[in-house]
C-alpha positions in Angstrom: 90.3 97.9 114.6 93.6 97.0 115.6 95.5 97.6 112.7 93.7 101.5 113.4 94.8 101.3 117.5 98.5 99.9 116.5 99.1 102.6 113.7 97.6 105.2 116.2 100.5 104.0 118.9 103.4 104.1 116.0 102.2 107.2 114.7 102.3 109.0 118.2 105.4 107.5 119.2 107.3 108.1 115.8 105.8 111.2 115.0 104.2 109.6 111.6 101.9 110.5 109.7 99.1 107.6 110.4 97.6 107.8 106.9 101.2 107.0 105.5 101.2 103.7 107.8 100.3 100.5 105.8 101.1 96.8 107.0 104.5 97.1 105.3 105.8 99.8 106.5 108.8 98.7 108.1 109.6 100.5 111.7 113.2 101.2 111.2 114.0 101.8 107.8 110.6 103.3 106.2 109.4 105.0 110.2 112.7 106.1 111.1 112.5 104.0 114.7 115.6 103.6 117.0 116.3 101.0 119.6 115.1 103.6 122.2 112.0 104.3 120.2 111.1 100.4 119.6 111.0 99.5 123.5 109.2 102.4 124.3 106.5 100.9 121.4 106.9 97.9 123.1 106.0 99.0 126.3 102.8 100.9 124.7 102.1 97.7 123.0 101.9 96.0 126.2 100.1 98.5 128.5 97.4 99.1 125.4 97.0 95.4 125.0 97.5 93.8 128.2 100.4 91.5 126.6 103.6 90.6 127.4 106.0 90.5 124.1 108.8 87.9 124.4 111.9 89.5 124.3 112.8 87.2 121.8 110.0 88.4 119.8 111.3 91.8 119.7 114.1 91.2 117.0 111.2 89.9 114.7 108.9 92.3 114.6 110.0 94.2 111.3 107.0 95.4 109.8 103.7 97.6 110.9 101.9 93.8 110.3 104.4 91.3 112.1 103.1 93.6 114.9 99.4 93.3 113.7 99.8 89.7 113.5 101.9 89.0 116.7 99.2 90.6 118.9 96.9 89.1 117.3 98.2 85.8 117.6 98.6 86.4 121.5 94.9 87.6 122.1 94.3 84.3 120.3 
């Protein structure tokens, strides 16, 4: 379920194909995200979730499933 809701977010936002979106899928180099496109996930991430995301946490999240697993780590 939220492995479905985060791809749904990254697919919108990068204009990718959802199916195409595994757990190591990397934003940048497989998803083609930019700086501009990773805050505005972030942002997306927050309002969907009702999180804040560290700003230090930013620079870690690499993959589709550091994202899965960040989230889930802060819904606890």
């Amino acid at each position: 379920m939220l492995m479905k809701q985060i791809v749904d977010l990254i697919s919108k936002q990068l204009k990718a194909d959802a199916s195409a979106i595994t757990r190591e899928s990397r934003l940048v180099e497989d998803l083609g995200a930019d700086s501009a496109n990773v805050m505005v996930l972030i942002m997306d991430l927050e309002d969907q979730f009702n999180i804040q995301i560290e700003d230090n946490a930013i620079t870690t999240l690499k993959t589709v499933g550091d994202v899965v697993d960040y989230i889930q780590e802060l819904q606890g």
